[in-house]
C-alpha positions in Angstrom: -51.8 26.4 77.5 -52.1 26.4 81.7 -49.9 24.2 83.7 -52.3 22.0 85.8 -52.7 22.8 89.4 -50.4 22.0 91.5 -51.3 18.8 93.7 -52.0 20.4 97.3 -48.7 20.2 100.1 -48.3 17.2 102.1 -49.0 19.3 105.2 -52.0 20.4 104.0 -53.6 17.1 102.8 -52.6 15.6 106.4 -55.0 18.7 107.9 -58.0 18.1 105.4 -58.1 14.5 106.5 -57.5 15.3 110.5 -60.4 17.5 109.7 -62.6 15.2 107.9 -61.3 12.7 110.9 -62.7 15.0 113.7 -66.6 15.4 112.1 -66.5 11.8 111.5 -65.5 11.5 115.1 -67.8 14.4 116.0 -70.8 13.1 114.3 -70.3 9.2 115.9 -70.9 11.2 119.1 -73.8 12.9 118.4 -75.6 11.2 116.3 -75.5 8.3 118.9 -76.9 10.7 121.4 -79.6 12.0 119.3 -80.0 10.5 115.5 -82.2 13.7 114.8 -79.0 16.1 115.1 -78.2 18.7 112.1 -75.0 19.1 110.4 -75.0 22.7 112.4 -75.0 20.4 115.9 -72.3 18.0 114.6 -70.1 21.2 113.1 -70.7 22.7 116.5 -69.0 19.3 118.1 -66.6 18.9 116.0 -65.4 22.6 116.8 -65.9 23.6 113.0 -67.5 25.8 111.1 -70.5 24.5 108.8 -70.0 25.2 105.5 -66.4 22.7 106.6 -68.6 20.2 107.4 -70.2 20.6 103.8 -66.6 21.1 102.6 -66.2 17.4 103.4 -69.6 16.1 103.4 -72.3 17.2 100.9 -75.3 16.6 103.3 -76.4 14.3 106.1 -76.6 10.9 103.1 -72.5 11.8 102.8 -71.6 12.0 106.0 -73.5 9.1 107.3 -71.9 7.4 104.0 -68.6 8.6 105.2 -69.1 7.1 108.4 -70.2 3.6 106.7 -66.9 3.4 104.4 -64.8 3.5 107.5 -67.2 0.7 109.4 -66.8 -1.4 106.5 -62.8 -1.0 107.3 -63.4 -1.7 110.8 -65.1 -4.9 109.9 -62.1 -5.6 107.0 -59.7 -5.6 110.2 -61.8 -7.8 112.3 -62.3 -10.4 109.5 -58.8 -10.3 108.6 -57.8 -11.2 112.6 -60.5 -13.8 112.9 -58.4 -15.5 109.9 -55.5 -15.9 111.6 -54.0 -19.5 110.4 -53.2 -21.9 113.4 -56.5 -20.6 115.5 -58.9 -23.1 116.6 -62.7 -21.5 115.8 -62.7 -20.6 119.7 -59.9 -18.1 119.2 -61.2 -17.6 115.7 -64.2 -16.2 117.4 -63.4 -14.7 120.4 -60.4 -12.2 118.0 -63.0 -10.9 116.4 -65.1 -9.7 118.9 -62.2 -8.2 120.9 -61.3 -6.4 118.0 -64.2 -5.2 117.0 -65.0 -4.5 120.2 -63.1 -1.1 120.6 -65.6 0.2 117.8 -68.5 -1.5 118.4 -70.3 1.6 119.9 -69.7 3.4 116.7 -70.5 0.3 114.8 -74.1 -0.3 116.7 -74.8 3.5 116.1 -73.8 3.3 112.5 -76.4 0.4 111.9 -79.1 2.0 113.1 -78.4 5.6 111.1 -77.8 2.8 107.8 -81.3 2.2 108.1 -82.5 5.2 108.7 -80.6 6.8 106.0 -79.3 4.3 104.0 -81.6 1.8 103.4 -81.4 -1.8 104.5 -79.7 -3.4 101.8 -77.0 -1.3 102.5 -76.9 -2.2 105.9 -77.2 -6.1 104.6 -74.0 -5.0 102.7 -72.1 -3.3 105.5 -72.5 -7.0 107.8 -72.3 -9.1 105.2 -68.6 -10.1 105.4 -68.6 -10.0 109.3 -72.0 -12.1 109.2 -70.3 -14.8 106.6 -67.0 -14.8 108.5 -68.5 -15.9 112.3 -70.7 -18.4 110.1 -67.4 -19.7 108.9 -66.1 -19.8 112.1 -69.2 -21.1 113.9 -69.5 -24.1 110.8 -65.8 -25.0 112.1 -66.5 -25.3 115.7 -69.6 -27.5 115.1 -67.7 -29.7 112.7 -64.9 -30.1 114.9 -68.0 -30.5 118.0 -66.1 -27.3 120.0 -69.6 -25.7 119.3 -73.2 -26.7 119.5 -75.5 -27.8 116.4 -78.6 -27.1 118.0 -78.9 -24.1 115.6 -77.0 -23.6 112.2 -73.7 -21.2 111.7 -75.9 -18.8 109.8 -78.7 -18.0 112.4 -76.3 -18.6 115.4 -74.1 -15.6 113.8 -77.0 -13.5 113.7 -78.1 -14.6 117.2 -74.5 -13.5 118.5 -74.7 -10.1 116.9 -77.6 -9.1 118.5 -76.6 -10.3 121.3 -73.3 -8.3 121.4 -75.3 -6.0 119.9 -77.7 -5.7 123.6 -74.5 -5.4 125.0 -73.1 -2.9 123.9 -76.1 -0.9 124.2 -75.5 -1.0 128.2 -72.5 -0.1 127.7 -73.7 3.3 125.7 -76.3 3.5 128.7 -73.8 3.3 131.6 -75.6 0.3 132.6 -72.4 -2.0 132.3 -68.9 -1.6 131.7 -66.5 -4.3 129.6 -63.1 -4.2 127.8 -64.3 -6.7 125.6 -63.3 -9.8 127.5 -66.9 -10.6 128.9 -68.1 -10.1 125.8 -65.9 -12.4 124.0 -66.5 -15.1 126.5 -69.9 -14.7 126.4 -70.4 -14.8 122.7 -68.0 -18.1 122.6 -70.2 -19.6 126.0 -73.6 -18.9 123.2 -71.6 -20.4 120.6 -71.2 -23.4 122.6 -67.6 -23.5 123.9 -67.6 -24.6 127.7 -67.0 -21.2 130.6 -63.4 -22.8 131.4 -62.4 -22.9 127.7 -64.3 -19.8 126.7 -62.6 -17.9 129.9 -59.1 -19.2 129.4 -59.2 -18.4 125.2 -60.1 -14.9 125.8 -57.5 -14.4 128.9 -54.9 -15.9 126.6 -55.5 -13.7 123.2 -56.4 -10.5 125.6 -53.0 -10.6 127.5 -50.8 -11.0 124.5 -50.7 -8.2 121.9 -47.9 -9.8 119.1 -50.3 -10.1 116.0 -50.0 -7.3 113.3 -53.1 -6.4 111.6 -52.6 -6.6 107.5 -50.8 -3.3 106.3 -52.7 -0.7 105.0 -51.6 3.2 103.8 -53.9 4.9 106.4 -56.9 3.7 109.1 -60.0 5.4 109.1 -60.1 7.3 112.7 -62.4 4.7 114.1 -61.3 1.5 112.5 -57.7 2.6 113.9 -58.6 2.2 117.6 -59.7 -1.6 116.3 -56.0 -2.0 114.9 -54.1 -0.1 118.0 -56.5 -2.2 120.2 -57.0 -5.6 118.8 -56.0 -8.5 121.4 -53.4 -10.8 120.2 -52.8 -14.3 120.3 -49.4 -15.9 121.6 -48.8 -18.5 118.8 -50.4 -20.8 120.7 -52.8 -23.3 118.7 -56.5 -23.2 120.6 -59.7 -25.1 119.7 
């Protein structure tokens, strides 16, 4: 009787996911400039030969799966920073759009591939936990009266998304440029919060960098610039 195979050296399984890493990376890129491109074009990107591409990927559905697991990561690590006990829902709120922030091109692309070539529910999955954590927060505010009421937590989240979502869309087009902190004020100033507050909240959590993001064995390549870029608070208890 044969001896099983031998599990592959650690060298080697490090290269297969820098690999898989750089066509994820590769197909963010230029699927964002044109949706249309092959996996030929995106193997061409990623400075990689095609049948690698399938190596990883078994078509276009995979890879654009692929690129969906690590989104939902991305959105794991902004949820978990939004939770941070001692925030006020204004520091709540504006953590999680500086951390998603760094991703958030990737993240816009990637919805509108999901629907393309995943199908909407999916998509409804993918937002779901970022969608039902602002709610939270946004619920928060209005109880505490740190927000407005004139429209529920559930339809104000949404109203925020697409609203970040227009941003960073000029962004992509060269149209603007942000590090996040505009953003962040902008979406708490929609929520409700006052532009002193809203300002001052976002200079505070994106000038301090001391919160740790939950441990975790490995970051997808994306979600990873979310952790090695998310803006952190000073210990300081805001509203």
């Amino acid at each position: 009787m044969s001896s099983p195979p031998s599990p592959p050296p650690v060298r080697q399984r490090r290269a297969t996911r820098a690999t898989r890493a750089r066509i994820l990376d590769a197909a963010l890129r230029e699927l964002g400039r044109n949706p249309d491109s092959s996996l030929g074009d995106i193997a061409e990107v990623a400075g990689v030969a095609r049948r690698t591409v399938y190596t990883h990927f078994a078509g276009r559905a995979a890879l654009v799966a692929g690129l969906a697991e690590d989104a939902a990561e991305a959105i794991r690590l902004a949820v978990a920073v939004a939770s941070t006990p001692g925030d006020g829902p204004t520091a709540a709120l504006a953590r999680f759009v500086l951390t998603l922030w760094p991703v958030g091109d990737s993240y816009r692309t990637l919805i509108g591939l999901a629907r393309q070539d995943l199908g909407p529910e999916r998509v409804s999955e993918l937002l779901s936990p970022a969608r039902e954590t602002v709610a939270g927060v946004l619920a928060e505010g209005q109880r505490r009266g740190v927000f407005h009421t004139a429209v529920p937590p559930g339809p104000l989240s949404i109203a925020i998304e697409a609203h970040l979502l227009a941003l960073l869309g000029t962004v992509h087009s060269g149209i603007w440029t942000d590090d996040g902190t505009a953003a962040a004020t902008a979406a708490l100033i929609a929520a409700g919060a006052d532009d002193s507050t809203a300002a001052a909240t976002v200079r505070r959590l994106h000038g301090t960098r001391q919160l740790r993001p939950p441990h975790r064995t490995h970051s997808p390549h994306w979600a990873h610039r979310a952790e090695a870029t998310a803006t952190q608070g000073d210990g300081v208890r805001s509203e």
